[in-house]
MOPAC internal coordinates of N, CA, C and O (Angstrom, degrees):
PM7 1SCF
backbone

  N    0.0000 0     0.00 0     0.00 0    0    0    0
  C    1.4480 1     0.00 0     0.00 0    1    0    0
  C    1.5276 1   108.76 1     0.00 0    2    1    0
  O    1.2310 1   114.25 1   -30.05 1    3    2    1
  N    0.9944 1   128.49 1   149.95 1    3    2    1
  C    1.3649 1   126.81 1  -149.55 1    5    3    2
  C    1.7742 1    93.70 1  -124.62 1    6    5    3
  O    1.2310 1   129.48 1   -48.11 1    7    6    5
  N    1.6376 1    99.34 1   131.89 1    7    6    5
  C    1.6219 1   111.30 1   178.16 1    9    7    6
  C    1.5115 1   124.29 1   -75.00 1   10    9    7
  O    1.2310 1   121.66 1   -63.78 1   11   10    9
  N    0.8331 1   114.42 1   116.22 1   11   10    9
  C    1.5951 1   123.59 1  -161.72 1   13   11   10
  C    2.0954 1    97.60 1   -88.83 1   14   13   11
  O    1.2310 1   117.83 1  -178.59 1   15   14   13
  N    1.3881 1   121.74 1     1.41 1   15   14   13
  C    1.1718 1   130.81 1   168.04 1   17   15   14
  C    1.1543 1   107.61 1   -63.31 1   18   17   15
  O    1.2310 1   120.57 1   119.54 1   19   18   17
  N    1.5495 1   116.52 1   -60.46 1   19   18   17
  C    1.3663 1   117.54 1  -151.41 1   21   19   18
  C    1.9404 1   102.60 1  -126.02 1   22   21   19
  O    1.2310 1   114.35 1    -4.35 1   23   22   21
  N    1.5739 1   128.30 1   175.65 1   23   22   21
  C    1.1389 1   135.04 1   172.38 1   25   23   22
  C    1.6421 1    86.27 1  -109.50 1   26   25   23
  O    1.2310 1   113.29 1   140.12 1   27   26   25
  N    1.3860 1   130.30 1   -39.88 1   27   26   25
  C    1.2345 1   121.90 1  -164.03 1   29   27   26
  C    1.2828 1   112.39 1  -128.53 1   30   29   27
  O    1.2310 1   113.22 1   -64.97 1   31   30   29
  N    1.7585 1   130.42 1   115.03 1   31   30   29
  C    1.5494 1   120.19 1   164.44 1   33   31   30
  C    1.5334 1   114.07 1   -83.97 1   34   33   31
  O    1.2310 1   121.87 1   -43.60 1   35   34   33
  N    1.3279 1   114.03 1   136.40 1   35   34   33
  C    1.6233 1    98.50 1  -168.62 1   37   35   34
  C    1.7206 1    69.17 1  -123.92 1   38   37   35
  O    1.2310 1   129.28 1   -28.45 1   39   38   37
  N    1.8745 1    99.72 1   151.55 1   39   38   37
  C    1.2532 1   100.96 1   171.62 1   41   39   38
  C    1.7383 1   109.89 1  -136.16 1   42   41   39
  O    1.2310 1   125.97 1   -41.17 1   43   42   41
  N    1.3871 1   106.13 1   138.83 1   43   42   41
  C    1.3288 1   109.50 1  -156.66 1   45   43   42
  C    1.6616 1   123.55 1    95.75 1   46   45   43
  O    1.2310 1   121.02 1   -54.65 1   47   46   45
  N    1.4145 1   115.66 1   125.35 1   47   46   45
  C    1.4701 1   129.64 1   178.78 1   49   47   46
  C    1.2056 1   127.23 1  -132.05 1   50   49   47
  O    1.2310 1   125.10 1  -130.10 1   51   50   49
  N    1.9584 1   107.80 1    49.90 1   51   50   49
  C    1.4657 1   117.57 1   145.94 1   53   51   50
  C    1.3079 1    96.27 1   -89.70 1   54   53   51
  O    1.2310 1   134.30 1    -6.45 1   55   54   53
  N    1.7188 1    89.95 1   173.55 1   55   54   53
  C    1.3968 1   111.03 1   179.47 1   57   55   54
  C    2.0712 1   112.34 1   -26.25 1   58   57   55
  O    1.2310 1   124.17 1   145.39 1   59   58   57
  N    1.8034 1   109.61 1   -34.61 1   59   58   57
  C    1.9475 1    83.53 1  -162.69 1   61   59   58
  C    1.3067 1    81.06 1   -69.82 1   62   61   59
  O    1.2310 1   105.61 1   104.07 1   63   62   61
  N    1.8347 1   144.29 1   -75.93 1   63   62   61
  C    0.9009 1   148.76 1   -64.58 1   65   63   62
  C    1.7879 1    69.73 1  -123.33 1   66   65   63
  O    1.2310 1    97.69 1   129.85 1   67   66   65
  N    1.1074 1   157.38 1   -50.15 1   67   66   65
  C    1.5947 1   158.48 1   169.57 1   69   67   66
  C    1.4168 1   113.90 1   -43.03 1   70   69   67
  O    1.2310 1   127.55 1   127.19 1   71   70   69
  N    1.6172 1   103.06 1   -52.81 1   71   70   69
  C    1.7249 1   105.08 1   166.54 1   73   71   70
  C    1.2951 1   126.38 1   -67.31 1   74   73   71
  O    1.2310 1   113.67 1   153.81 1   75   74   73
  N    1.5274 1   129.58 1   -26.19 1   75   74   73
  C    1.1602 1   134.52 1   156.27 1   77   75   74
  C    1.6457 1   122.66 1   -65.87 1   78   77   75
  O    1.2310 1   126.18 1   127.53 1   79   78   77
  N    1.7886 1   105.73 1   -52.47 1   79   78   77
  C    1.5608 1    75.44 1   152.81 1   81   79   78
  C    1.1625 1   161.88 1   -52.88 1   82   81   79
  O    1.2310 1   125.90 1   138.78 1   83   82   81
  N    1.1679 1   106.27 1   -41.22 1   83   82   81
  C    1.9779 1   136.77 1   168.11 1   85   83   82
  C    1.3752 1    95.71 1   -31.54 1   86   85   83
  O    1.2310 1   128.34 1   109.78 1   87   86   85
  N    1.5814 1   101.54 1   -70.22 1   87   86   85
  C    1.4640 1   112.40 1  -158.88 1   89   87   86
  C    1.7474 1   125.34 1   -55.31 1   90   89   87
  O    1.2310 1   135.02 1   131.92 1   91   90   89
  N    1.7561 1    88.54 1   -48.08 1   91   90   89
  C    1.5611 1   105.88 1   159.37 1   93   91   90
  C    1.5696 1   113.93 1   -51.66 1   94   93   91
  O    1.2310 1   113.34 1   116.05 1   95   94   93
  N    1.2423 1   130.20 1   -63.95 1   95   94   93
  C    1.6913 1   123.74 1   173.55 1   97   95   94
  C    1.0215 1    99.04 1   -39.77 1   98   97   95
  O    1.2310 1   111.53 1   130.25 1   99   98   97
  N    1.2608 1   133.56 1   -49.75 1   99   98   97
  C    1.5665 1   133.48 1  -143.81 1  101   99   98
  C    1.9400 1   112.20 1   -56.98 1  102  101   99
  O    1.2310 1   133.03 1   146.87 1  103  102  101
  N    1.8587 1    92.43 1   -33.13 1  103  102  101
  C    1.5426 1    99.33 1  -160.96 1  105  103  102
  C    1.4959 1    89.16 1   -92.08 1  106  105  103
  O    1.2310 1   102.87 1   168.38 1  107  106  105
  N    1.5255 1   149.03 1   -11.62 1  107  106  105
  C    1.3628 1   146.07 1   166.20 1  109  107  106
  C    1.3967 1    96.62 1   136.54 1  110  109  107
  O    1.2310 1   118.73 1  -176.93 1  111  110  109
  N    1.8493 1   120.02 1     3.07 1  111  110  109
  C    1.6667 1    85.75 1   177.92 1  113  111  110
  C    1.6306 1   116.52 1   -88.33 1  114  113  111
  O    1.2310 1   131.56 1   -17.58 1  115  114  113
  N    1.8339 1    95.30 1   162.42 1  115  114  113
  C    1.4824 1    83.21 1   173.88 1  117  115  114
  C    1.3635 1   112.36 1   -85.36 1  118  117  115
  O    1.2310 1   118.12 1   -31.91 1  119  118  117
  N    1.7093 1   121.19 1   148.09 1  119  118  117
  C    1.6923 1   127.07 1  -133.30 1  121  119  118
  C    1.8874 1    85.98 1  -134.77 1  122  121  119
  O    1.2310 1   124.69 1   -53.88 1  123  122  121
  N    0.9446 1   108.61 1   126.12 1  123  122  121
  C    1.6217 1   101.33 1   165.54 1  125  123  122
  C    1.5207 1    88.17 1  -137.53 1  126  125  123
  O    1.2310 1   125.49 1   -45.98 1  127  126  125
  N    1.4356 1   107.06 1   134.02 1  127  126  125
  C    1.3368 1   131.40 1   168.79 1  129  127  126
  C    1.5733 1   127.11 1  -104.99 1  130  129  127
  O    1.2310 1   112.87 1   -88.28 1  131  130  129
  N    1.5337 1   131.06 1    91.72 1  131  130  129
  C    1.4817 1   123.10 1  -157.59 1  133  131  130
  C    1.7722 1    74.40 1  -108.63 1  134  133  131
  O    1.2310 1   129.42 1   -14.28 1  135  134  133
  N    1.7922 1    99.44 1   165.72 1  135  134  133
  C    1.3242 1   144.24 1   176.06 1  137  135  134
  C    1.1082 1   127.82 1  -163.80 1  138  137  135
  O    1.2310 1   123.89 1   -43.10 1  139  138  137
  N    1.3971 1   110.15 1   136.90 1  139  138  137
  C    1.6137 1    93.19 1   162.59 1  141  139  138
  C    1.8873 1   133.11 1   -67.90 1  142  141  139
  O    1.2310 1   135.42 1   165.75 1  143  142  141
  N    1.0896 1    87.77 1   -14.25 1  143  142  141
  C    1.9573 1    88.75 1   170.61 1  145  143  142
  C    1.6875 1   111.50 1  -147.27 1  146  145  143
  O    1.2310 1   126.04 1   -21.81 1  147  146  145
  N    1.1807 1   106.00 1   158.19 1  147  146  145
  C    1.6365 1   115.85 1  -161.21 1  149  147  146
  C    1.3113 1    96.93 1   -67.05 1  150  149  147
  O    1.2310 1   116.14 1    -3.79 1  151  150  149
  N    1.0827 1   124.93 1   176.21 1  151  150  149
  C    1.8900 1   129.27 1  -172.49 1  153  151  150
  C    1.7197 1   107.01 1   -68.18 1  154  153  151
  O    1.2310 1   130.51 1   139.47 1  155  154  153
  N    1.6791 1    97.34 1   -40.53 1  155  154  153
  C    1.6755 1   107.86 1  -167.35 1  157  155  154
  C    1.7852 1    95.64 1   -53.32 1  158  157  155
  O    1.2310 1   117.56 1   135.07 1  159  158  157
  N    0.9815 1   122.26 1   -44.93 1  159  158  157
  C    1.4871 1   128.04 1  -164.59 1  161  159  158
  C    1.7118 1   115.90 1   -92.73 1  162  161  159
  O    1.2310 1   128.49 1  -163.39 1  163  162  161
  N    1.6939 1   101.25 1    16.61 1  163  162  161
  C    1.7477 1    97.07 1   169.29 1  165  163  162
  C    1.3264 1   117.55 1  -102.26 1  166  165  163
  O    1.2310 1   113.01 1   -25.78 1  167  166  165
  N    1.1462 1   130.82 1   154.22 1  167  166  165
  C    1.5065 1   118.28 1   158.25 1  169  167  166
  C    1.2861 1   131.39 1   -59.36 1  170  169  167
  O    1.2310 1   116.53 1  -175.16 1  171  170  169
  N    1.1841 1   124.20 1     4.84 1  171  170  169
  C    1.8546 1   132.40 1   150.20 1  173  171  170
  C    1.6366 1    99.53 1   -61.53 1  174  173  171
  O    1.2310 1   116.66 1   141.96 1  175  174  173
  N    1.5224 1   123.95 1   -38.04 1  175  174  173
  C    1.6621 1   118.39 1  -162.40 1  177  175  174
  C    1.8208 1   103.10 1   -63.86 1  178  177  175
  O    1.2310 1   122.38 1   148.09 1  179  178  177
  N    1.4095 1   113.05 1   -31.91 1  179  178  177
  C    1.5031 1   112.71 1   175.43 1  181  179  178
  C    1.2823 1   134.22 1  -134.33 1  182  181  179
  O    1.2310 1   133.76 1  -142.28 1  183  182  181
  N    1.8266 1    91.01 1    37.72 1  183  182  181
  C    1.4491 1   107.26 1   167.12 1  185  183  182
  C    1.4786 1   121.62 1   -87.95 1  186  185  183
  O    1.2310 1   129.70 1    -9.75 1  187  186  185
  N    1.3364 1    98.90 1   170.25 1  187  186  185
  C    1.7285 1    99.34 1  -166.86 1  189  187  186
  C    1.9403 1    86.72 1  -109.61 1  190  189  187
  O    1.2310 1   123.07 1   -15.87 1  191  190  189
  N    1.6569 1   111.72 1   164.13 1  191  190  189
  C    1.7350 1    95.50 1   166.22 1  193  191  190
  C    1.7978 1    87.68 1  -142.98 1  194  193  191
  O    1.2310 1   123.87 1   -11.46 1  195  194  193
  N    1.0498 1   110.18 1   168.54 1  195  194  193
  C    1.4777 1   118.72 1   163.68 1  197  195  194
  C    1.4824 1   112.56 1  -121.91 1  198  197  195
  O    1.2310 1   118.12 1   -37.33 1  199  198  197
  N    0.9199 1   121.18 1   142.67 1  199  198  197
  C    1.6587 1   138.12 1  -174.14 1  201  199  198
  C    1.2851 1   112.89 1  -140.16 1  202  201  199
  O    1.2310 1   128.79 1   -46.25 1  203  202  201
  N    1.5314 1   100.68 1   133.75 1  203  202  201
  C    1.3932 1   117.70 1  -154.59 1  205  203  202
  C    1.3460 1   119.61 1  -158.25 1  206  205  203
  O    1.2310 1   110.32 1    41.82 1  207  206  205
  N    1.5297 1   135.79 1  -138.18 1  207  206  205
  C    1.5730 1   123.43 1  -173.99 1  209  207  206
  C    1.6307 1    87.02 1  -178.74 1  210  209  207
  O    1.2310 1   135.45 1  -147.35 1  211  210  209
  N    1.4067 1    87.70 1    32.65 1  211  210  209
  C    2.1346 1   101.53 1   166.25 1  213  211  210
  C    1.5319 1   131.87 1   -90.03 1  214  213  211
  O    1.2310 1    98.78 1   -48.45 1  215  214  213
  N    0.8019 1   155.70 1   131.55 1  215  214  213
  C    1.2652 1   149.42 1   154.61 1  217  215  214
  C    1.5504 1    97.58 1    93.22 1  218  217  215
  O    1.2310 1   105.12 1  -152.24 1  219  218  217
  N    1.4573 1   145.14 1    27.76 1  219  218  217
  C    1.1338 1   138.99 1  -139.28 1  221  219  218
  C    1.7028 1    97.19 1  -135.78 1  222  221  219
  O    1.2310 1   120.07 1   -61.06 1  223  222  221
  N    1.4435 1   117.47 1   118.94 1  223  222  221
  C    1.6260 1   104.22 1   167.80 1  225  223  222
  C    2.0106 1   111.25 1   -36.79 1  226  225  223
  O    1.2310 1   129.93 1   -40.95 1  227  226  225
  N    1.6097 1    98.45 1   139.05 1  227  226  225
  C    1.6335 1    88.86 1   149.36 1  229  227  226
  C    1.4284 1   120.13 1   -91.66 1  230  229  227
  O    1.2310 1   117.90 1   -48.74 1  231  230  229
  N    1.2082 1   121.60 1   131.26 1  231  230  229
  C    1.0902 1   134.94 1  -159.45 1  233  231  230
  C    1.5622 1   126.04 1  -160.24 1  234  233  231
  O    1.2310 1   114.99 1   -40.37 1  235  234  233
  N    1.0281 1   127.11 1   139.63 1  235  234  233
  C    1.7862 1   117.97 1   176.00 1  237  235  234
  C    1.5442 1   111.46 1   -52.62 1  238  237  235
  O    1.2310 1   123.40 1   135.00 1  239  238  237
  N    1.3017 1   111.08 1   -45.00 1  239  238  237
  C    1.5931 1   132.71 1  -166.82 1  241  239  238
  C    1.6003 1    89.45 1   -73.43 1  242  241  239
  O    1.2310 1   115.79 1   109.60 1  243  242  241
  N    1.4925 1   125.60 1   -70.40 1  243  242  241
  C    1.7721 1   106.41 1   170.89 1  245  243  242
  C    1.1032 1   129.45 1   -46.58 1  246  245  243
  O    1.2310 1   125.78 1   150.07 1  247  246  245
  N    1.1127 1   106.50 1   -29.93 1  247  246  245
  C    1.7090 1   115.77 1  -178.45 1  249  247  246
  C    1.3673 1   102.79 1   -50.65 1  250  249  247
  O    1.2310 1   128.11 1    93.61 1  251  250  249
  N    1.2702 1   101.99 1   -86.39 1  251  250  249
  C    1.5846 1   120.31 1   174.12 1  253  251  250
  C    1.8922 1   113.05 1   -31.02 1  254  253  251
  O    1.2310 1   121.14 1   127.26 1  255  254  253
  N    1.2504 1   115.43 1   -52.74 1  255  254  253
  C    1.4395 1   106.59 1   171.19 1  257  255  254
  C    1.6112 1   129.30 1   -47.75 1  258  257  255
  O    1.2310 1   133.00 1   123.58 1  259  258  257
  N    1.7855 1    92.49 1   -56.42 1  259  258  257
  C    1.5511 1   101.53 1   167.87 1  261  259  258
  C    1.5141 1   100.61 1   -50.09 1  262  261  259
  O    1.2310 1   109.00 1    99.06 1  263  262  261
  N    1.3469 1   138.21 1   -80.94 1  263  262  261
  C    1.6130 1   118.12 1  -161.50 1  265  263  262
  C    1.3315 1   120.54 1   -45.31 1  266  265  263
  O    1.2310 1   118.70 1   156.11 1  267  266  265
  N    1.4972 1   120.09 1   -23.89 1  267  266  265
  C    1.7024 1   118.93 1  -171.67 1  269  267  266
  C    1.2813 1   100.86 1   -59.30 1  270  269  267
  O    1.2310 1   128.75 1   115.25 1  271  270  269
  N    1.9237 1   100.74 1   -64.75 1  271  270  269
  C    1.1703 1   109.45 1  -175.31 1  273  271  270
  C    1.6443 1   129.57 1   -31.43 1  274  273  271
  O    1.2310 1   126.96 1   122.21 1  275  274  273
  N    1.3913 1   104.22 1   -57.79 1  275  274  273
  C    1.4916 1   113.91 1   174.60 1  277  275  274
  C    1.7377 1   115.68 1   -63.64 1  278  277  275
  O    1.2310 1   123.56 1   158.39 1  279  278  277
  N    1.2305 1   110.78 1   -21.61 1  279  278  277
  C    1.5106 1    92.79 1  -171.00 1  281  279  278
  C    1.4671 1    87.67 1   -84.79 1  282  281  279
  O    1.2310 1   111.52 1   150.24 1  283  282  281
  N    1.4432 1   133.59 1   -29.76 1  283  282  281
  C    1.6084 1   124.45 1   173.07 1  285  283  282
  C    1.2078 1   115.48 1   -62.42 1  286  285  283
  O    1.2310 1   122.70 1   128.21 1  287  286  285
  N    0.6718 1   112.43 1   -51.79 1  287  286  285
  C    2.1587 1   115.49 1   166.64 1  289  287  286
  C    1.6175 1   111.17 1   -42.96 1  290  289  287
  O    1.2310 1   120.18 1   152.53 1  291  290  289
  N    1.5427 1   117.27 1   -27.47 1  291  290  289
  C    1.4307 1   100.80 1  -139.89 1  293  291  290
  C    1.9894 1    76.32 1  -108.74 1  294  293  291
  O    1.2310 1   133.52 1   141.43 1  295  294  293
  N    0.9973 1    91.48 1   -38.57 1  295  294  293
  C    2.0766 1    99.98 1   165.06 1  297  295  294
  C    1.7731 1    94.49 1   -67.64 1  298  297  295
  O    1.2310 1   103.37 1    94.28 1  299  298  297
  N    0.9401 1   148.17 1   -85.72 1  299  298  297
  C    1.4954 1    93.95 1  -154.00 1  301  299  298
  C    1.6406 1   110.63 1   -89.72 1  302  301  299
  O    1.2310 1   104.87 1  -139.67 1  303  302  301
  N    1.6254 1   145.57 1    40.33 1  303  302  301
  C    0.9662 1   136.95 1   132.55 1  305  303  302
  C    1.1708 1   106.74 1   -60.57 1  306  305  303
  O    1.2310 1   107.45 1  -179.92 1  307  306  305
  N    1.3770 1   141.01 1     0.08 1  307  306  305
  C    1.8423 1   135.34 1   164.91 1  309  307  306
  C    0.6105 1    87.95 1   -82.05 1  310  309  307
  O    1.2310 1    98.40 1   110.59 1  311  310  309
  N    1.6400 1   156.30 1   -69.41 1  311  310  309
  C    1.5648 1   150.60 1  -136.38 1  313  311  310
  C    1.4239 1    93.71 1   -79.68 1  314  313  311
  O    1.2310 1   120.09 1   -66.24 1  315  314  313
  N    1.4982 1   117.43 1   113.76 1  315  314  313
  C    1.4019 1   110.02 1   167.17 1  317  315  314
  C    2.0063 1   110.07 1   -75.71 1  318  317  315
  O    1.2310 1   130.63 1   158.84 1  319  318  317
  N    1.4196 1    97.10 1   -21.16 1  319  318  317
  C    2.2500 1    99.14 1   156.90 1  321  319  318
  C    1.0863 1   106.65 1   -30.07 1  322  321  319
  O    1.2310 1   117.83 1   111.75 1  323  322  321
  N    0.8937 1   121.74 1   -68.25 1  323  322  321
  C    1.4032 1   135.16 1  -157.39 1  325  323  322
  C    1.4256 1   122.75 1   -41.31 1  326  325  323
  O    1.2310 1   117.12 1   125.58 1  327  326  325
  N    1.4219 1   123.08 1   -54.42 1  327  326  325
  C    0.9720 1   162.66 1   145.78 1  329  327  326
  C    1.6663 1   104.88 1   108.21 1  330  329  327
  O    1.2310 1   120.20 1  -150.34 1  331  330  329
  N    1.2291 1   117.22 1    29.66 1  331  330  329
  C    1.5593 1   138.27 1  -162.06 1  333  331  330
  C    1.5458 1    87.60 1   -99.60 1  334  333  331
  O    1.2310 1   117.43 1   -57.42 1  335  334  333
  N    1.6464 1   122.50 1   122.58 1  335  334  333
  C    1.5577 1   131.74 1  -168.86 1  337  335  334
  C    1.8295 1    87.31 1  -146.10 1  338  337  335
  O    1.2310 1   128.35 1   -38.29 1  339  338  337
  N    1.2578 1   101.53 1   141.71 1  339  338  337
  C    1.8296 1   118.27 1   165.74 1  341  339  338
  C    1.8157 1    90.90 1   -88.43 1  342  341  339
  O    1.2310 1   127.01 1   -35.26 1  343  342  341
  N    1.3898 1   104.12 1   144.74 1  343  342  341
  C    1.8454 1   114.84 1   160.99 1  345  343  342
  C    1.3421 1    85.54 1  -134.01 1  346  345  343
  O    1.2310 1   132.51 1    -4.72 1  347  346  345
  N    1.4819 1    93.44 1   175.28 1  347  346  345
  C    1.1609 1    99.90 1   152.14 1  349  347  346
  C    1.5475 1   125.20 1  -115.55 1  350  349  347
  O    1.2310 1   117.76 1     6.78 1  351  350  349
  N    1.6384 1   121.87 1  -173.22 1  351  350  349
  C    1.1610 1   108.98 1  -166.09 1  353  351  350
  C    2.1227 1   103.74 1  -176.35 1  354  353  351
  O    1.2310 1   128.38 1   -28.68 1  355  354  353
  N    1.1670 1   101.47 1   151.32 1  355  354  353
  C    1.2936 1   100.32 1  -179.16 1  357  355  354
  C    2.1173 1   108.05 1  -106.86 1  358  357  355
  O    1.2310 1   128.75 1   -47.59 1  359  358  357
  N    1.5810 1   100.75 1   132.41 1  359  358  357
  C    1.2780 1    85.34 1   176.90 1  361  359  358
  C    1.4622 1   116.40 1  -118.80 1  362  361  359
  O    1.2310 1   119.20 1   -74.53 1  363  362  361
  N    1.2807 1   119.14 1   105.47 1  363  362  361
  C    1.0992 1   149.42 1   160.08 1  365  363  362
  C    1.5960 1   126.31 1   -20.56 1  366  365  363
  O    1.2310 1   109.56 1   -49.40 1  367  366  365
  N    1.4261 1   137.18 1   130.60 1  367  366  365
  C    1.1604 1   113.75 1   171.05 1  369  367  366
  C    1.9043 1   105.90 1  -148.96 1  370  369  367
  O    1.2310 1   121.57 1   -24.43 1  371  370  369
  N    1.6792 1   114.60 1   155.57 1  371  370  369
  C    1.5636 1    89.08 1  -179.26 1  373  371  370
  C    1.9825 1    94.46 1   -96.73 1  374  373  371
  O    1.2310 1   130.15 1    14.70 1  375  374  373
  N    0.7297 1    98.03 1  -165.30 1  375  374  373
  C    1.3470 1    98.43 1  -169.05 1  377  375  374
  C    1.5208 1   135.69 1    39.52 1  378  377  375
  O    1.2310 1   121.09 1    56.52 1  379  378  377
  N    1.5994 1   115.52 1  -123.48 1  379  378  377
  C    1.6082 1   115.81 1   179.81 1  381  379  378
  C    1.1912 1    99.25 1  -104.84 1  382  381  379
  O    1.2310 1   117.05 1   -61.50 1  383  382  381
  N    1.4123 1   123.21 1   118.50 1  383  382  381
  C    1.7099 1   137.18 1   166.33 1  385  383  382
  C    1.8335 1   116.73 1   -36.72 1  386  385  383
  O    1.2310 1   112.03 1   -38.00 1  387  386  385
  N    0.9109 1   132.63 1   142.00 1  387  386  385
  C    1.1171 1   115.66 1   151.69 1  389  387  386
  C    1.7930 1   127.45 1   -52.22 1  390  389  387
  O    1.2310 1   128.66 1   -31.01 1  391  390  389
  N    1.0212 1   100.92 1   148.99 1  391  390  389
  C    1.5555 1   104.37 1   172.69 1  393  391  390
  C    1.7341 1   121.57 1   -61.80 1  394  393  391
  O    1.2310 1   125.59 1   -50.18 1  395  394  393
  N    1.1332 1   106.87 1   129.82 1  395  394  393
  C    1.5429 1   108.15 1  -154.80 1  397  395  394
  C    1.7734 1   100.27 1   -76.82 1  398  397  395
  O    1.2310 1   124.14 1    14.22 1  399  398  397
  N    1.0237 1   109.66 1  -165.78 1  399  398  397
  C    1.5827 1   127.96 1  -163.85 1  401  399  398
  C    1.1597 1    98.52 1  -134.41 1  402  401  399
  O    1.2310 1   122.87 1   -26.75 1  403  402  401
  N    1.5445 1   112.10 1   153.25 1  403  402  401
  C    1.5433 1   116.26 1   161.06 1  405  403  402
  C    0.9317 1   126.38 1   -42.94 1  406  405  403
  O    1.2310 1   104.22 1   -58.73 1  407  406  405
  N    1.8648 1   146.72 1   121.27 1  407  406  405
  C    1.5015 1   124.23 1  -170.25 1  409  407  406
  C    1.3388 1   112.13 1   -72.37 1  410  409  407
  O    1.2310 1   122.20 1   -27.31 1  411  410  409
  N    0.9816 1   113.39 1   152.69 1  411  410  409
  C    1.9690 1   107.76 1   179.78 1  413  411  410
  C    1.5438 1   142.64 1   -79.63 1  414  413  411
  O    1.2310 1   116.11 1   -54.27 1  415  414  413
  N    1.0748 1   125.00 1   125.73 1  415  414  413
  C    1.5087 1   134.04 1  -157.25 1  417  415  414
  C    1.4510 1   103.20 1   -12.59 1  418  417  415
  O    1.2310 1   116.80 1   -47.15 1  419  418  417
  N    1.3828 1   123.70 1   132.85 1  419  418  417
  C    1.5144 1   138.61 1   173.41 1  421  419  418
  C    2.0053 1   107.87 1    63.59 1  422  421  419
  O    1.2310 1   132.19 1  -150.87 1  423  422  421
  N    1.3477 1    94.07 1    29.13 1  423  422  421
  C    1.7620 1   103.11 1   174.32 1  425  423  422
  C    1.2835 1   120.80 1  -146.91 1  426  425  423
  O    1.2310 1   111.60 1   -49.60 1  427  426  425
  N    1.4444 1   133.43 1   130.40 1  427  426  425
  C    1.3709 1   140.88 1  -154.47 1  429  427  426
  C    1.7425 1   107.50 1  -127.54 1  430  429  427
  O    1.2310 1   128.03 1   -54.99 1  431  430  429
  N    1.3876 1   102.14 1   125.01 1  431  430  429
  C    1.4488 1   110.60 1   167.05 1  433  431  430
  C    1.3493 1   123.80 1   -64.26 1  434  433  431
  O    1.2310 1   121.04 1   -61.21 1  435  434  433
  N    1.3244 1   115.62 1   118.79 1  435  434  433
  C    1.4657 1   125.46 1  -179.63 1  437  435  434
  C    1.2102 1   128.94 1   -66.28 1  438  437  435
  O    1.2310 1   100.30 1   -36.55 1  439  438  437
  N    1.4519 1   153.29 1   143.45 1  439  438  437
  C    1.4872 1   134.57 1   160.47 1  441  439  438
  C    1.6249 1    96.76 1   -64.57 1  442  441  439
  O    1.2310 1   123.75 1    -7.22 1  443  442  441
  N    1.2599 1   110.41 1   172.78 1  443  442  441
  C    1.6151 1   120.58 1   163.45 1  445  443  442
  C    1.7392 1   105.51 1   -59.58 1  446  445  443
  O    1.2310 1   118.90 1   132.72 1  447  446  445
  N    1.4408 1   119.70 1   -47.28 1  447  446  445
  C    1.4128 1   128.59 1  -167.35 1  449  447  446
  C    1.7158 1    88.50 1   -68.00 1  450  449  447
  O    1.2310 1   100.44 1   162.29 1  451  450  449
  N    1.2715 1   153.07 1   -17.71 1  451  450  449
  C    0.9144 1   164.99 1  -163.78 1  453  451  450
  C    1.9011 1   112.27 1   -86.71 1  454  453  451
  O    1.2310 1   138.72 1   107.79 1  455  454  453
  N    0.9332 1    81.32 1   -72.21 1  455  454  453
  C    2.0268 1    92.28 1  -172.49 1  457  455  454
  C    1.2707 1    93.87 1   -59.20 1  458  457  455
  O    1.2310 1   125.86 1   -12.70 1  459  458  457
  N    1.6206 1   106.35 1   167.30 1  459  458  457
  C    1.7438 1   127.53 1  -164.44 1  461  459  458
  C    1.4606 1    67.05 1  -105.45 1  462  461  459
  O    1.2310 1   131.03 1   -26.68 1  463  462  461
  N    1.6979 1    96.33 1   153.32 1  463  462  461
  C    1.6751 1   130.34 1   166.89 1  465  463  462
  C    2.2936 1    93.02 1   -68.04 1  466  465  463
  O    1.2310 1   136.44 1   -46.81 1  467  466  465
  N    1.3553 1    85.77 1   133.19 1  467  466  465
  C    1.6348 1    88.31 1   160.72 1  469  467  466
  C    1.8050 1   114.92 1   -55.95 1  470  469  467
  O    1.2310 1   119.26 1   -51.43 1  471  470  469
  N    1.3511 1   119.01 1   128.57 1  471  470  469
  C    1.6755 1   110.31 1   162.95 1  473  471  470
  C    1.0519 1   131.79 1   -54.34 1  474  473  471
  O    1.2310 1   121.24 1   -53.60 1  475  474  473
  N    1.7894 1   115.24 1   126.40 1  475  474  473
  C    1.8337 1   109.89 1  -178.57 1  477  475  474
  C    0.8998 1    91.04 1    95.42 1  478  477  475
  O    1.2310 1   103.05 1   156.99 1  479  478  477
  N    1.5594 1   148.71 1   -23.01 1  479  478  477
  C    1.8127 1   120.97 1  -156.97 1  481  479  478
  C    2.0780 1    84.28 1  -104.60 1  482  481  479
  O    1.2310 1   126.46 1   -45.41 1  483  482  481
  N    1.2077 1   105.18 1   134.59 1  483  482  481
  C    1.5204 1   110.05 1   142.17 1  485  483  482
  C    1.2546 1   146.27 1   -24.88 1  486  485  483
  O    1.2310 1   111.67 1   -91.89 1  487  486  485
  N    1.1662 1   133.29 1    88.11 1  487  486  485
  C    1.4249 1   125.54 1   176.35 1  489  487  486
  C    1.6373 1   135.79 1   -47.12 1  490  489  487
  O    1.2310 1   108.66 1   -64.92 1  491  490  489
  N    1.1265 1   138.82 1   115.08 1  491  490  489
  C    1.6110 1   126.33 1  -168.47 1  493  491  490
  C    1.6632 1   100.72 1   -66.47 1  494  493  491
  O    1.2310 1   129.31 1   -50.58 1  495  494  493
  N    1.5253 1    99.65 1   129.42 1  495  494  493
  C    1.4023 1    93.89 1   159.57 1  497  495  494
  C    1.8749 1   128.51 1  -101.87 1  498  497  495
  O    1.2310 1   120.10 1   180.00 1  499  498  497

């Protein structure tokens, strides 16, 4: 039987199941989001994520996602609320890397001889 409350049940309120709601309200539907525990108490509240332009079709339609994404990231890295911060970080791999992605508007791929050593970590000699 179908809920005449909502256009959308989103279930779950870490980070996917919150960003999908948002987004869903966002376009006019009405969005009800159930869980079993409030957001403060998921493991989205003290997870880390990396964002990037990896593993991603090239495409107009990716294209366009990767920039949304980042200009939403880069709006609430202003909100110190948020608690959403850029670090930096080296990403590591054993073997053959995946094949990289276009780097993203106003950002340039480094050589290794290129990037700063992480602080505190040891250099190989």
């Amino acid at each position: 039987m179908p809920n005449s409350d909502c256009d959308v049940l989103v279930v779950g309120a870490g980070v996917p199941g919150l960003t999908t709601g948002i987004c869903l309200a966002e376009t006019g539907l009405r969005t009800v989001i159930q869980a079993t525990a409030p957001p403060a108490e998921t493991t989205s509240s003290v997870a880390g994520a990396i964002w990037g332009p990896h593993l991603v079709e090239e495409s107009a339609r990716a294209t366009r996602w990767r920039r949304e994404t980042l200009s939403v990231l880069l709006e609430l890295v202003a909100d110190p609320a948020t608690g959403v911060r850029i670090v930096a970080g080296v990403e590591a791999f054993r073997g053959t890397p995946p094949p990289p992605g276009p780097p993203p508007d106003g950002m340039a791929r480094l050589r290794h001889d290129q990037a700063k050593r992480p602080r505190g970590r040891p250099t190989a000699q």
